[in-house]
C-alpha positions in Angstrom: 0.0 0.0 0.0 1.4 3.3 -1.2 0.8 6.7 0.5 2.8 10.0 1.2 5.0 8.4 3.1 6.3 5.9 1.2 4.9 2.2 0.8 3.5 -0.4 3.8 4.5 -3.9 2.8 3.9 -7.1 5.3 7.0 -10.0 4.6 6.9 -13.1 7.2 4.1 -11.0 9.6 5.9 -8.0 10.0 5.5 -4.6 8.7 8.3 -2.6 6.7 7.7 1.2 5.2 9.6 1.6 2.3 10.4 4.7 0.9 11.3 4.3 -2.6 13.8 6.1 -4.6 12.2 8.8 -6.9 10.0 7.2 -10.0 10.0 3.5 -8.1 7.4 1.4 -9.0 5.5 1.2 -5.7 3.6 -2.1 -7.6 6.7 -4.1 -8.3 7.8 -3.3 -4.8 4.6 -4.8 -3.3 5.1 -7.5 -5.8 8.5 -8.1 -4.7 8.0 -7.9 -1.0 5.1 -10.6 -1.6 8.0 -12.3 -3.3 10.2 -12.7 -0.5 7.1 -13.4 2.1 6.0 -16.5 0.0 9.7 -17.9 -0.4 10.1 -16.9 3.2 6.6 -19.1 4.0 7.8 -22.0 1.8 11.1 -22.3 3.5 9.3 -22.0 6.7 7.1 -25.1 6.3 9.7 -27.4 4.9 12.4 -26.8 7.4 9.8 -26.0 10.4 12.4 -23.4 11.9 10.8 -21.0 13.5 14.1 -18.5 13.5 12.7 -15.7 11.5 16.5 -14.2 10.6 17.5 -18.2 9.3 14.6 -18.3 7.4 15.3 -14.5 5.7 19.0 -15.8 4.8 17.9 -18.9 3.0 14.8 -17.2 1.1 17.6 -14.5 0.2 19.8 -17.6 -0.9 17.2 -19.0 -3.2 16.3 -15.8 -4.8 19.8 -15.3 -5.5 20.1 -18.2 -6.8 17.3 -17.7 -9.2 18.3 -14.7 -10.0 21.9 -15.8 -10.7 20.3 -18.8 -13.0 18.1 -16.1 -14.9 20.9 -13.6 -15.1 23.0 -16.6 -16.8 20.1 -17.3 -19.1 20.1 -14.1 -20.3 23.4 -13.6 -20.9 23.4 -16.9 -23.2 20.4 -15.6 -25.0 22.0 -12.1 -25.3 25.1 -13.7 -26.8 22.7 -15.8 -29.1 21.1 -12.7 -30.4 24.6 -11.2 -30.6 26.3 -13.4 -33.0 22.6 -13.7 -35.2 22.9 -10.2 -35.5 26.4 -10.0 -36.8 25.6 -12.9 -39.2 22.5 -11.0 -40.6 24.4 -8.1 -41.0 27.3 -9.6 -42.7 24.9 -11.5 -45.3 22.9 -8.0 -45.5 26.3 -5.8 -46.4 27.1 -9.2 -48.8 23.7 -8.7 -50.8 23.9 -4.8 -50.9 27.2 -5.0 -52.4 26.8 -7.8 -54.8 23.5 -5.8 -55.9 25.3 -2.6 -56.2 28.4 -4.3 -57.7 
């Protein structure tokens, strides 16, 4: 929940007021703190620990881990696109020259 004062988010039953940096999404940071409080819950009921700060550190683990697996995606796909754009312009600048040649 957003207001003049910056935004009221609830992760793992306890209430944070954030106050974003200028032109943050207040919507993605609700989305995110529900995020963390769901990974936080899951980690919760498989491990039964009831130690709030163990349970933070190993949500934060796993959404570092995703978020190392994603960024590692990315960067194959980016390569991908990388070397299919060089090859397209190489057969492009090939054409245009045996057109104009």
């Amino acid at each position: 929940m957003a207001d003049s004062s910056g935004i009221r988010v609830v992760i793992y039953d306890q209430v944070y007021h954030i106050r974003p940096a200028a032109g943050a999404d207040a919507r993605q940071i609700e989305r995110l703190a529900s995020h963390v409080d769901s990974r936080m819950r899951a980690i919760a009921a498989q491990t039964r620990d009831v130690d709030s700060l163990r349970v933070a550190v190993l949500a934060a683990l796993h959404i570092a881990d995703e978020y190392d697996s994603l960024k590692a995606r990315f960067e194959a796909l980016k390569s991908a696109v990388d070397r299919k754009s060089s090859e397209f312009a190489r057969l492009l600048d090939s054409e245009i020259r045996r057109a104009i040649g």
